[in-house]
C-alpha positions in Angstrom: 30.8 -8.5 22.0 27.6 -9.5 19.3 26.3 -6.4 17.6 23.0 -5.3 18.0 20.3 -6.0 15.8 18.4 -3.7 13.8 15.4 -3.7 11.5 13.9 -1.5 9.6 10.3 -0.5 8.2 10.0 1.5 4.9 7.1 3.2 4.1 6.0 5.1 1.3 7.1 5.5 -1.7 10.6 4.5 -3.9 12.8 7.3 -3.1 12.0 6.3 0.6 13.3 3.2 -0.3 16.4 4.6 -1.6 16.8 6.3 1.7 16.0 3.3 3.9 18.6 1.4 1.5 21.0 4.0 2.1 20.3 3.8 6.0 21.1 0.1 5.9 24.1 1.0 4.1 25.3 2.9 7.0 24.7 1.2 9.5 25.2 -2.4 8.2 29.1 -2.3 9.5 28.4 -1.7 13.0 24.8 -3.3 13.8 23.0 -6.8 12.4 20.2 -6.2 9.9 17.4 -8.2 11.0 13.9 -8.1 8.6 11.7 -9.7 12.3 11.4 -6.3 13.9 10.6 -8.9 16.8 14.4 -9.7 16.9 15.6 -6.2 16.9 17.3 -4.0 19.6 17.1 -0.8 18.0 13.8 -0.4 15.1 13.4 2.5 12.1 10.7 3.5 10.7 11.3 5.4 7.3 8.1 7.4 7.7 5.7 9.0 4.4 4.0 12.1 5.1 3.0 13.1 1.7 -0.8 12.6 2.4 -3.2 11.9 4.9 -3.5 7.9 4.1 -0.2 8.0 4.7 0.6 9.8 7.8 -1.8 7.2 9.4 0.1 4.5 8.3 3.4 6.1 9.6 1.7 6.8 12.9 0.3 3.4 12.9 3.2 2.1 12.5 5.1 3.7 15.1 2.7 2.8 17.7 2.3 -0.6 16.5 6.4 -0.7 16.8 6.5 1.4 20.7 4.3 -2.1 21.7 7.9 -4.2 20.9 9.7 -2.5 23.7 7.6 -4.2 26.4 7.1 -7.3 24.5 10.3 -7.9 22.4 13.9 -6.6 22.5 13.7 -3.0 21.2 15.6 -0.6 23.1 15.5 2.2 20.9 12.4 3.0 18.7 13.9 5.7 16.1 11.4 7.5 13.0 13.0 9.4 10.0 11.5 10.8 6.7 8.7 13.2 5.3 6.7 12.8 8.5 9.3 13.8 10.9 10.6 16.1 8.4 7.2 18.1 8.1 6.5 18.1 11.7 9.5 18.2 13.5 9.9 18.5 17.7 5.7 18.2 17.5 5.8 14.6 16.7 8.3 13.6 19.2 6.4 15.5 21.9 2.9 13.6 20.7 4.9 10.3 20.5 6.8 10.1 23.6 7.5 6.8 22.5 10.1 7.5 20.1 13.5 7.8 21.5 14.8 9.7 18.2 13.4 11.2 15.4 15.5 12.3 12.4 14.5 14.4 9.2 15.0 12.9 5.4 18.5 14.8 5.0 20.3 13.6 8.4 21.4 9.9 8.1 24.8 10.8 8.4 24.2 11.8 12.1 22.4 8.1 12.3 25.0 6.1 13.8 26.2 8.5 16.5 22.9 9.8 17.8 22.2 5.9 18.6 25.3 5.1 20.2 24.9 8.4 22.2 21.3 7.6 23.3 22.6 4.0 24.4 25.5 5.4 26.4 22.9 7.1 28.1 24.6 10.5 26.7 22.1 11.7 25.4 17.8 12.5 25.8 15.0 11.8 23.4 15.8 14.3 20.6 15.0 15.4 17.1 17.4 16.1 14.8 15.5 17.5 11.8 17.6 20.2 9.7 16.2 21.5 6.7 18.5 21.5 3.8 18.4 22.1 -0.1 21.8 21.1 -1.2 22.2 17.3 0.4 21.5 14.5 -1.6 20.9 10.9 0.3 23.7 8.7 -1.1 26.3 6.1 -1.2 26.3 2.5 -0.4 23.3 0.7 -0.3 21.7 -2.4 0.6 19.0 -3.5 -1.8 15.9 -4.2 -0.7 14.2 -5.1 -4.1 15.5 -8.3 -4.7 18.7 -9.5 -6.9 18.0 -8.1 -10.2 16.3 -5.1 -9.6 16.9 -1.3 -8.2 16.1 1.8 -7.6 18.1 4.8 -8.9 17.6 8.3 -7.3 18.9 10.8 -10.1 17.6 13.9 -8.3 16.2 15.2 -5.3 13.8 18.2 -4.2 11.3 19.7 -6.7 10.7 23.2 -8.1 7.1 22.4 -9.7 5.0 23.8 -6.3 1.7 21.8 -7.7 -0.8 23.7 -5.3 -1.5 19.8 -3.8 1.6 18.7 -3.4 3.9 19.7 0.2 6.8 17.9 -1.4 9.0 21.1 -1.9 8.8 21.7 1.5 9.6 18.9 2.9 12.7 17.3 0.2 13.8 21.2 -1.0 14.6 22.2 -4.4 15.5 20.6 -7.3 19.3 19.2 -7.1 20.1 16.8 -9.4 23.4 14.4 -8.7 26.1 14.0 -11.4 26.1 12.1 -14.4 29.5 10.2 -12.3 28.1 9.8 -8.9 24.9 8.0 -11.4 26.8 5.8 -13.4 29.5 4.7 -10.1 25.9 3.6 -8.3 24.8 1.6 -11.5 28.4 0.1 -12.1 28.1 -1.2 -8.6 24.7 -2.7 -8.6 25.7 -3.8 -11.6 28.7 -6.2 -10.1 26.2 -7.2 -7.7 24.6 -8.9 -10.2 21.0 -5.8 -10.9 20.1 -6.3 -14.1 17.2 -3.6 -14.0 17.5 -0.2 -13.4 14.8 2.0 -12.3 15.3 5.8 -12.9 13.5 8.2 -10.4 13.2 11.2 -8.8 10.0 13.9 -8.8 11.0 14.7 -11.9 12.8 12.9 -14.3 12.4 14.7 -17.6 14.2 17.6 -15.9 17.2 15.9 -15.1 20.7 17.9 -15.4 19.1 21.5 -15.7 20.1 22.9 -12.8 23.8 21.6 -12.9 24.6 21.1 -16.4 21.8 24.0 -17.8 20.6 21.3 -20.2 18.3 18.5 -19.9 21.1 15.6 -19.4 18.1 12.4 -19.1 19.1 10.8 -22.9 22.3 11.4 -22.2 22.3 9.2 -18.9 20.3 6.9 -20.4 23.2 6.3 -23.1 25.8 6.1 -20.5 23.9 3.6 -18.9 23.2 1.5 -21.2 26.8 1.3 -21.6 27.1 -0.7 -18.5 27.5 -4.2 -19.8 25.3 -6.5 -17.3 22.2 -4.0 -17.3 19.8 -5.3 -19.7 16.9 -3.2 -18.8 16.6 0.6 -17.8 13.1 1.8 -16.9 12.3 5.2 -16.6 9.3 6.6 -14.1 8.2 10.2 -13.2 8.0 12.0 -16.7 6.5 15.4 -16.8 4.9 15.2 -20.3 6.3 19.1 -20.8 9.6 18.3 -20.6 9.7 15.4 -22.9 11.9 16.2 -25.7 12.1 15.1 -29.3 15.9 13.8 -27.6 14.3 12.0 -25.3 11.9 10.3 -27.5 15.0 9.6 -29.8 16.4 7.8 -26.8 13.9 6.2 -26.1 13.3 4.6 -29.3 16.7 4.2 -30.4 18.3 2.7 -27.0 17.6 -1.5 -26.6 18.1 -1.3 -23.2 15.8 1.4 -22.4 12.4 -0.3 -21.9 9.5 1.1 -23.9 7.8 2.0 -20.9 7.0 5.9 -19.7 5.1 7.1 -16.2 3.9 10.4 -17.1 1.8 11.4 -14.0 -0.5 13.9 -16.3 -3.0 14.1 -12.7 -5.7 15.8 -14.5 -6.9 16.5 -18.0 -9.9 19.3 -17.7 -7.8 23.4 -18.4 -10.2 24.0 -15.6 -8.8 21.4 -12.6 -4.9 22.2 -14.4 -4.6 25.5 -13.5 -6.1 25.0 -10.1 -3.4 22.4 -9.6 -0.6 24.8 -10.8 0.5 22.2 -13.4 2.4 23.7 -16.0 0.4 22.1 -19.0 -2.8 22.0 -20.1 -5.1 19.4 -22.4 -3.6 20.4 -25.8 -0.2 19.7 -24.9 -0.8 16.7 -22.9 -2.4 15.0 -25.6 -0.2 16.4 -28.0 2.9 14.5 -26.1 1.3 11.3 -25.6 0.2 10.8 -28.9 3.8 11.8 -30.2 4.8 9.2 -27.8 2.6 6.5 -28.7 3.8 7.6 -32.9 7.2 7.3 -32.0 8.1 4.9 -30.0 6.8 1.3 -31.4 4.7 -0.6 -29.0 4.7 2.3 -26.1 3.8 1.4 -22.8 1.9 4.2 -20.8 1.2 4.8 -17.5 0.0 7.9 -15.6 -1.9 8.6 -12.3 -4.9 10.8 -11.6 -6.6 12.8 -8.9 -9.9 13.1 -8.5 -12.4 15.1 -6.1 -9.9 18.3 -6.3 -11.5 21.6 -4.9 -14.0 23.0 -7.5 -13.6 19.7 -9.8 -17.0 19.5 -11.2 -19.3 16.7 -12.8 -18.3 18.5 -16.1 -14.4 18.2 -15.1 -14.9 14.4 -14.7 -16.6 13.7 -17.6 -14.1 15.1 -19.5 -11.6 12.9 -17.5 -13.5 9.8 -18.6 -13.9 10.7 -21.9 -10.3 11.0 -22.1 -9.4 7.9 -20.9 -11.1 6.4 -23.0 -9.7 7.8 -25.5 -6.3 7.6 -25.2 -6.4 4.3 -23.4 -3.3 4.0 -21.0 -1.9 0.4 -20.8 -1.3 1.4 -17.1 -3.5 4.0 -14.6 -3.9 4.4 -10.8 -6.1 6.8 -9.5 -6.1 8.6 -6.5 -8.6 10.7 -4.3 -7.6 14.7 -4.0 -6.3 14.0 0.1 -6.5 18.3 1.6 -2.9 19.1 3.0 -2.0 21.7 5.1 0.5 24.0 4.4 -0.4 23.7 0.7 -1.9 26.4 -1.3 -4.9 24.2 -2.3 -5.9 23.6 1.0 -7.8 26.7 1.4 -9.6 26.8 -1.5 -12.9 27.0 -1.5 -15.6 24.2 -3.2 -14.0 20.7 -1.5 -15.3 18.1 -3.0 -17.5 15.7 -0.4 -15.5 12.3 0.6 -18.1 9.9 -0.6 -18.0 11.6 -4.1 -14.4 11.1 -4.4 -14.6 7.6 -3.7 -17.7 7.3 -6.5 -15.1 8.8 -9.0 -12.6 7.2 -8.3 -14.3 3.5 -8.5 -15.8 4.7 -12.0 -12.4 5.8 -13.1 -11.1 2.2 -12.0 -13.8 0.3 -13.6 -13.4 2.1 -17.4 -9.5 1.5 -16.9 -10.1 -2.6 -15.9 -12.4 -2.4 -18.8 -9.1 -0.5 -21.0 -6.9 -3.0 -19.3 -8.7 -6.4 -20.3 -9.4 -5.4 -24.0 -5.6 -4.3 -23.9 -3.8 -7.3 -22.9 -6.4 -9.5 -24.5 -4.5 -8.5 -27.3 -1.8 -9.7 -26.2 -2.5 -13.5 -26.6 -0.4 -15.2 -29.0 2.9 -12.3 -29.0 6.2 -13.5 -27.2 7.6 -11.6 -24.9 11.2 -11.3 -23.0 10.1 -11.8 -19.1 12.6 -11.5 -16.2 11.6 -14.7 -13.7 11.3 -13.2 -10.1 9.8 -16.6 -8.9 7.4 -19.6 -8.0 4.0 -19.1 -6.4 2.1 -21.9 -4.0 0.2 -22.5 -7.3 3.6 -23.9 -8.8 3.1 -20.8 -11.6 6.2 -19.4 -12.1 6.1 -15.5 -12.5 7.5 -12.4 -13.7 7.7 -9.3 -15.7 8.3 -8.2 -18.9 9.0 -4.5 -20.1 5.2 -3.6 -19.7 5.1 -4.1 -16.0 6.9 -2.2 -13.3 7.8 -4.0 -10.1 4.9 -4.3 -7.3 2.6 -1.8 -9.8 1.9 -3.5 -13.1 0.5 -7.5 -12.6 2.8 -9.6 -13.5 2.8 -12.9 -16.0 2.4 -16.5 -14.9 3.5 -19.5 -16.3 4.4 -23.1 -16.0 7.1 -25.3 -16.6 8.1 -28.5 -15.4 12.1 -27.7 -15.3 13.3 -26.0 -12.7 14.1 -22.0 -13.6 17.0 -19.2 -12.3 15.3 -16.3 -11.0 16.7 -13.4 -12.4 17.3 -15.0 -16.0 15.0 -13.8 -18.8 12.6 -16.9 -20.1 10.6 -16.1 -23.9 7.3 -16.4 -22.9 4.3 -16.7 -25.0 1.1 -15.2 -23.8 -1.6 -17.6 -24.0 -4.7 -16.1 -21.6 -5.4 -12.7 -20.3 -6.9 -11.2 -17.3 -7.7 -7.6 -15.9 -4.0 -6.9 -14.9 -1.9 -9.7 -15.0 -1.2 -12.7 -18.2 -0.5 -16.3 -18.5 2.1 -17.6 -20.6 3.9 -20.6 -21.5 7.8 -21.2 -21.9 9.2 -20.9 -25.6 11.6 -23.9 -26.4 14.0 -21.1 -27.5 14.0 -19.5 -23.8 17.3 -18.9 -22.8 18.5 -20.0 -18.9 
């Protein structure tokens, strides 16, 4: 008898895509993984529920998806993650359309609760258990590409931002072993990833809660100790819990790319404490520039909010001026998005939509502004560039150190031999735009 097919849709953001790896992982023995949800029998949708943007997408989604069960082959129409997680037996009565809905902590009940539904043994149902001590894990199958992957080193947060509903929904902080890590990274690494890409909510605090110590340099040693890994980049860096160890690391360790997220979300003492973040300007800027000392040729990147409750035109000024200052190789911003069951949704002085979006565009525009003078600078340097492919423009493309995957531009260039994607090519920068450079291939450029 053929196996059924299934597909998947991931939404959200990289630890999702862990989970939806994992998923696949599971269920890759017993059904056929399809990416055309138009050829699939059962479809998943790895729903984000971490703001209001994105819970329309996720419902989107799953209605865009109920339409393939008249007009394609789906059978079974199943959603999972933070959405489902958050709202539980409500969303599977407002979507009668799903068949199964399952929380972020429960793919190990995956494969029986679809063979039960199909037998016909069992009823729509939600099977949504809240728990702080499970950690999503085991054999994945990649969805980045060849030579690239995601590593989940922890799961749950203890921060409670007053924005942020992620506590409730993924737990506490729980961080996996320092063995169960470096098994994961050995075994990507057979399989030919030559990039590792460390997350979790919060990095820097890696290994507290299970070794009472900050364990990230550590990791990052034993890491690098894996033979075919040539890069490790680290995102999701609380800039208080960056150590002078850490920094070491950093510096010290060639395969650790010189490249730090530090999500600082806000800069004025004022719009800090209303967040609940745990520092405040002095010791922000006090890290970053003992990054940017420290570690030779530093990339940054960080993400802000703007238009939080009571955030003033005083607040935001001092948010520009900042940026300026410090200029950050790499910045997104975001617009304050007013969840329930969060403490800042109740607080008074909400900042009117159409003034978010003018603060955000103005943010955007001093940052292309950063950007451009930025890697303008960078015509005439070298750089080591993993090849990730060809576009219809016959410009080959990639990424060096700088740029995180699908985040950070990338840098074109051409060459009349044909090259291995995957390899790393010396490329020498030659033009510059807002975000992404152009290059040509160095004669020395290994293949």
């Amino acid at each position: 008898m053929s196996k059924l097919n299934f597909g998947i849709i991931s939404l959200g953001c990289d630890k999702n895509r862990i989970d939806s790896e994992t998923v696949l992982g599971t269920i890759k023995d017993n059904y056929e993984i399809v990416n055309d949800p138009k050829k699939a029998d059962i479809i998943l949708i790895n729903t984000c529920g971490f703001i209001e943007a994105s819970k329309q997408e996720s419902i989107d989604t799953i209605l865009e998806m109920a339409e393939y069960k008249e007009k394609y082959n789906c059978k079974m129409l199943i959603a999972t993650g933070c959405l489902t997680q958050r709202y539980g037996d409500e969303l599977l009565k407002l979507m009668p359309e799903l068949d199964l809905i399952l929380g972020v902590n429960d793919y190990n009940k995956l494969n029986n609760a679809i063979k039960n539904f199909l037998k016909g043994d069992a009823e729509k149902q939600s099977l949504c258990n809240y728990s702080d001590e499970n950690i999503n894990q085991g054999k994945r199958v990649v969805t980045t590409g060849s030579f690239s992957a995601y590593v989940r080193i922890s799961e749950g947060c203890n921060n409670y931002c007053s924005y942020c509903i992620i506590p409730k929904i993924r737990g506490k902080y729980r961080s996996r072993t320092i063995q169960d890590i470096i098994e994961e990274c050995t075994e990507l690494a057979r399989q030919g990833i030559k990039e590792i890409i460390i997350v979790a909510q919060d990095t820097t605090r890696y290994g507290i809660d299970i070794y009472n110590k900050k364990m990230l340099p550590e990791l990052l040693r034993k890491i690098g100790e894996i033979k075919a890994i040539e890069w490790i980049r680290i995102l999701y860096c609380y800039p208080e819990e960056i150590t002078d160890e850490l920094v070491t690391e950093i510096s010290n360790n060639d395969k650790v790319c010189k490249y730090i997220d530090i999500p600082i979300q806000h800069i004025s003492n004022n719009i800090l404490t209303k967040m609940r973040r745990r520092t405040r300007k002095e010791e922000i800027t006090k890290a970053i520039l003992n990054l940017k000392n420290s570690i030779k040729n530093i990339c940054l990147r960080t993400s802000i909010i703007v238009g939080f409750s009571g955030e003033t035109d005083e607040d935001f000024e001092e948010l520009k001026d900042f940026i300026r200052f410090i200029k950050f190789d790499k910045l997104g911003v975001f617009k304050y998005s007013r969840e329930e069951e969060t403490e800042a949704f109740n607080m008074p002085n909400q900042i009117d939509e159409k003034i978010k979006e003018q603060r955000q565009e103005d943010l955007m525009i001093i940052q292309q502004e950063i950007s451009l003078e930025i890697n303008k600078n960078k015509i005439g340097r070298i750089y080591n560039v993993m090849i990730e492919g060809k576009n219809s423009d016959d410009f080959w493309y990639g990424r060096n150190y700088e740029m995180a995957p699908e985040i950070d531009g990338e840098i074109f260039f051409k060459c009349d031999r044909i090259l291995n994607v995957g390899n790393f090519a010396k490329i020498k920068i030659i033009d510059s735009l807002e975000y992404d450079l152009i290059g040509v291939v160095c004669d020395e450029s290994r293949q």
